[in-house]
C-alpha positions in Angstrom: 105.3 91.9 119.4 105.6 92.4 123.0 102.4 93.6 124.8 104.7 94.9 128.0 104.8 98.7 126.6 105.3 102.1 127.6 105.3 103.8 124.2 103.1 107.2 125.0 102.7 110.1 122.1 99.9 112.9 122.1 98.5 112.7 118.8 98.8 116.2 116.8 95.3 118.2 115.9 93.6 114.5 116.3 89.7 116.7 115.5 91.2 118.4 112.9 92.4 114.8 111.0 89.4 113.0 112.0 87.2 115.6 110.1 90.0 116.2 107.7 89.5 112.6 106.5 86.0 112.6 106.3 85.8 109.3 107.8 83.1 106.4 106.1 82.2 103.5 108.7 82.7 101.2 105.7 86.0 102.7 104.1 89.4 101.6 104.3 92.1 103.7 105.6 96.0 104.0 106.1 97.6 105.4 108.8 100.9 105.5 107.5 102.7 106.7 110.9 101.1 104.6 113.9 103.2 106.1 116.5 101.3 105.0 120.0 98.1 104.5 118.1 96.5 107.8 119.3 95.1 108.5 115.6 94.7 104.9 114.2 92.6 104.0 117.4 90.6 107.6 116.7 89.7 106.2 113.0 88.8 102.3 114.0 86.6 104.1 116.4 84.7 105.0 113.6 84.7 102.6 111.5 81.4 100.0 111.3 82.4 96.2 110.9 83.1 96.9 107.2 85.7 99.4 107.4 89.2 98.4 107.9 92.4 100.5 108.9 95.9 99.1 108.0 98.7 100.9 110.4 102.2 101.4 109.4 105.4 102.0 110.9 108.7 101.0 111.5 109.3 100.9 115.1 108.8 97.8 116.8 107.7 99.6 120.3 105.0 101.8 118.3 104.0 99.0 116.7 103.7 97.3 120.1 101.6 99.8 121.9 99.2 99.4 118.8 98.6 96.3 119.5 97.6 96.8 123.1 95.5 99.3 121.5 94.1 97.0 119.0 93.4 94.2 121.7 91.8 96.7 124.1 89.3 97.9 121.5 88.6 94.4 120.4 89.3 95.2 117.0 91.6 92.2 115.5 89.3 91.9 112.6 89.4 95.6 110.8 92.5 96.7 112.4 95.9 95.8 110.1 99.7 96.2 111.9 102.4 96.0 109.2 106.2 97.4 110.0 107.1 99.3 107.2 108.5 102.4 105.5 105.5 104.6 104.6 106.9 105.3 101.3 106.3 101.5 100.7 102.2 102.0 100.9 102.0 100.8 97.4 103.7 97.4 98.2 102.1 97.1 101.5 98.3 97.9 100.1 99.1 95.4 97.1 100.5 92.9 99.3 96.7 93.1 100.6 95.3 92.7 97.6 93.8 96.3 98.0 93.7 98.4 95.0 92.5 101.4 96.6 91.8 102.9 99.8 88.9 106.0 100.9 92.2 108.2 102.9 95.2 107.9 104.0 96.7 109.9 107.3 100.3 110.7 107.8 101.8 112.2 110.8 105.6 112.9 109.5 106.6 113.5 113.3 109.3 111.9 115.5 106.8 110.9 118.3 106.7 112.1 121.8 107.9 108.7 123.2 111.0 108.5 120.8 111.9 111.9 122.1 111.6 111.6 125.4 113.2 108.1 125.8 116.9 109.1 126.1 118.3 105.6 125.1 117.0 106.6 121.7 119.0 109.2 121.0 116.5 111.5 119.1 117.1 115.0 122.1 119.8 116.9 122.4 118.2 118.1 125.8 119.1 114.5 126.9 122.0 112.2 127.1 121.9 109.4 125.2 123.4 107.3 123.0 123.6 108.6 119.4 121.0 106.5 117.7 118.2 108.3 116.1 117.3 105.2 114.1 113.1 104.9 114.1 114.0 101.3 113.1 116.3 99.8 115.1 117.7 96.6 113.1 119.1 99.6 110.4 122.5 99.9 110.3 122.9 103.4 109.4 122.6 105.4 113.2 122.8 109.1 113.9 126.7 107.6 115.5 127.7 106.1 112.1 127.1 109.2 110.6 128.8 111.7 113.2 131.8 109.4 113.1 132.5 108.7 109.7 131.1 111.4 107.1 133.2 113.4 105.3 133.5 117.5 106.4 131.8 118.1 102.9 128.9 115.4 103.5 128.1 116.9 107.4 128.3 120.5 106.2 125.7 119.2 103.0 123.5 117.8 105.2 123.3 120.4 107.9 122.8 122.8 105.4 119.9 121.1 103.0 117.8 118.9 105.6 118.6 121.2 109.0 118.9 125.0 107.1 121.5 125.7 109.3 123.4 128.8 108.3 126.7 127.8 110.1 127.0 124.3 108.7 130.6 124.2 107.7 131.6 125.7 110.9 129.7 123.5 113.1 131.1 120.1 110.5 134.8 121.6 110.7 134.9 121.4 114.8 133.0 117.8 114.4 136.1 116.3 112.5 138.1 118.2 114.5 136.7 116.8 117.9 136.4 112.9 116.6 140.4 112.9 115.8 140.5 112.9 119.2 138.1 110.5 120.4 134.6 109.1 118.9 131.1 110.8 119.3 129.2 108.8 121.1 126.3 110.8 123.2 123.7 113.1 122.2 125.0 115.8 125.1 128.6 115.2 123.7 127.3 116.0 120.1 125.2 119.3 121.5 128.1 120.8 123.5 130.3 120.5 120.1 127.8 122.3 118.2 126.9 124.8 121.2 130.9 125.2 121.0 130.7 125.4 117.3 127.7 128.3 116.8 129.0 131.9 116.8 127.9 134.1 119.7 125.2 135.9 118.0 123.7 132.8 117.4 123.3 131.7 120.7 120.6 134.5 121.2 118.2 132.4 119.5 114.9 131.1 121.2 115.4 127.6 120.0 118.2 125.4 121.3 121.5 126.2 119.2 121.8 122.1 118.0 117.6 121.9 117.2 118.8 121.9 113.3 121.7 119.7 113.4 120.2 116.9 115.3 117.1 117.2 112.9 119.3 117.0 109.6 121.0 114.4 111.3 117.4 112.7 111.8 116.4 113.2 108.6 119.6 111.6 107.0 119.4 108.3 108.9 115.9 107.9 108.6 116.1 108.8 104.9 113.2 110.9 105.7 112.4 113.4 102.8 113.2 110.6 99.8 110.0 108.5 101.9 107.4 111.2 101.7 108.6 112.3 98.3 107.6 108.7 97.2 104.5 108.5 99.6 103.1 111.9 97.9 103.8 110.6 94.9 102.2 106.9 95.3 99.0 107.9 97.2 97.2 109.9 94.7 96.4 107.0 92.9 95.4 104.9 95.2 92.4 106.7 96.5 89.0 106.0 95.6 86.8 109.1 94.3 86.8 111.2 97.5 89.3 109.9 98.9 91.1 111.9 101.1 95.0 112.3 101.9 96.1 114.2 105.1 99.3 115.2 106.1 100.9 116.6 109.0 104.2 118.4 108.3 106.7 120.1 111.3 109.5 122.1 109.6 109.6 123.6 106.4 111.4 121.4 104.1 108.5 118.9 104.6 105.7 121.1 104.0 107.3 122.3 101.0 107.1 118.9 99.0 103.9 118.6 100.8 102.5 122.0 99.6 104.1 121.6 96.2 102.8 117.9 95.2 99.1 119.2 96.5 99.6 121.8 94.2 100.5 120.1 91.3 97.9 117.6 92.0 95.4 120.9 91.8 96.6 121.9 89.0 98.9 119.9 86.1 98.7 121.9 83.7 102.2 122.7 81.9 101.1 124.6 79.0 103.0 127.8 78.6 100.6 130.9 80.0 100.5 132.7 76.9 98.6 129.7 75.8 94.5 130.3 75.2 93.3 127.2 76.4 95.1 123.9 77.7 96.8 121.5 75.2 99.0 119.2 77.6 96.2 117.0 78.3 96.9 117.4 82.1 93.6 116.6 84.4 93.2 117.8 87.9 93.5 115.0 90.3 91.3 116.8 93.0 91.2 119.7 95.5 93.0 120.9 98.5 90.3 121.2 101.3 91.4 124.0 102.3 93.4 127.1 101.0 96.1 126.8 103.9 97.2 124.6 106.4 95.3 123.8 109.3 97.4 124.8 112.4 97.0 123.5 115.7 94.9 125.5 118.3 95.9 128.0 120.6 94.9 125.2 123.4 96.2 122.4 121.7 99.9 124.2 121.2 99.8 125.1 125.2 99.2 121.6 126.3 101.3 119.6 123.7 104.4 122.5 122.3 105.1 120.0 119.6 102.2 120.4 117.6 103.0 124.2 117.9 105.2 124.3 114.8 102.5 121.5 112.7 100.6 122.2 109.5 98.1 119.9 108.7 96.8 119.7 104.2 94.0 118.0 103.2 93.9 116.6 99.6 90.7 115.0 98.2 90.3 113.0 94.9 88.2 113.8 91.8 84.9 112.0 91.2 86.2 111.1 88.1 89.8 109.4 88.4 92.2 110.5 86.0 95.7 109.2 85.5 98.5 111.5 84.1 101.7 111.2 84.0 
């Protein structure tokens, strides 16, 4: 990895997922989003020579700054860079020969430095090309998917990972505008949906493309189908107390986040008219708190990104039970 890096990214309610981790000098820990290191470096710091911290991701220029991190902090020996999806912990972890781990930590933001680098193509506030990939040797780009998904496909995805209201609309002037010429630049593809919205819409705080460019994100990143599998893997591969934080940004995230905690709380699938529980169904542990931790009144003035974050705290049972 080159050490000749820029990659910068203020790291969301960092307190709240220090405590929120409940951090042993001799555990081992996942950070399954590195970004620019900001948390990862926050747990090695607390780590004693015992305790070991594996960071994932799959950008090579967060990956990068980590290892400046990791060099500065003199911390070769307990601090573990691998690229890979998140939702791959389990093969990463066994790759290791680690069976389980005392908390894992994951961030499911686009960092600051992958928005604010243009040649990415993540903003629709600047031009760019239309990219979007978090890794880069993908084929599948936020341009490959402008260019050549069907109206029906645009419209679906618009509508299921960006809840836009107006997606066929917004989809109909996209085909409309690439029989002309190909999409190419984020400011190209934010004037065609600035076109596309309806007046009324345009009265709207948020920029009128925020939802498209996220469902677009989402799709070539195959976001939601990696933390439906990470929220599924990691509960059983925590030791007893082992905790599990996440940090969700729109709704469809914390959903699944919210829903798998839940479920995790509470398995039971016995009908309630039932008197007592026959499905066999074990808690797995406890949320640490009854609802998400939101970022400070301070915090969401000096960084607006973490304005819209919830941050939940799942912790495993003494006793580890295995259900299916």
């Amino acid at each position: 990895m080159s050490r000749d890096c820029n990659f910068h990214h203020l790291p969301v309610m960092f307190a709240e997922c220090m405590e929120g981790l409940n951090i042993k000098e001799d555990g081992i820990y996942v950070d399954c989003t590195a970004g620019g290191g900001g948390h990862s470096s926050g747990i090695v710091e607390r780590l004693g020579d015992q305790g070991k911290l594996i960071s994932l991701d799959k950008d090579d220029e967060a990956l990068a700054a980590c290892e400046e991190k990791r060099a500065a902090m003199d911390a070769e020996g307990k601090w573990v860079l691998i690229k890979s999806d998140f939702g791959r912990i389990g093969e990463v972890l066994e790759g290791l020969n680690i069976e389980k781990v005392d908390g894992v930590l994951a961030d499911l933001g686009v960092s600051s430095h992958q928005i604010d680098t243009a040649e990415r193509g993540f903003s629709y506030m600047q031009e760019g090309p239309l990219d979007m990939r978090m890794n880069r040797q993908q084929e599948l780009s936020a341009e490959v998917v402008v260019n050549t998904y069907s109206q029906e496909n645009l419209a679906r995805i618009f509508r299921e990972y960006g809840e836009e209201r107006y997606a066929g609309r917004i989809a109909s002037v996209i085909l409309e505008k690439r029989k002309l010429s190909p999409i190419t630049t984020t400011s190209e593809l934010a004037e065609i949906i600035r076109i596309a919205m309806p007046r009324s819409s345009k009265k709207e705080d948020q920029h009128p493309a925020r939802r498209c460019f996220q469902a677009i994100r989402i799709e070539v990143n195959h976001e939601l189908a990696s933390v439906t599998e990470l929220l599924e893997v990691v509960p059983s591969l925590l030791n007893a107390h082992g905790r599990f934080a996440v940090i969700s940004f729109h709704s469809l995230e914390d959903r699944l986040v919210k829903e798998a905690f839940r479920k995790l709380e509470n398995p039971c699938t016995c009908p309630r008219e039932f008197p007592m529980c026959v499905c066999g169904k074990k808690p797995m542990g406890r949320q640490i708190h009854s609802k998400p931790i939101v970022a400070s009144k301070k915090e969401a003035m000096e960084n607006k990104r973490s304005g819209c974050a919830k941050l939940r705290v799942f912790e495993r049972n003494e006793e580890v039970w295995v259900w299916q």
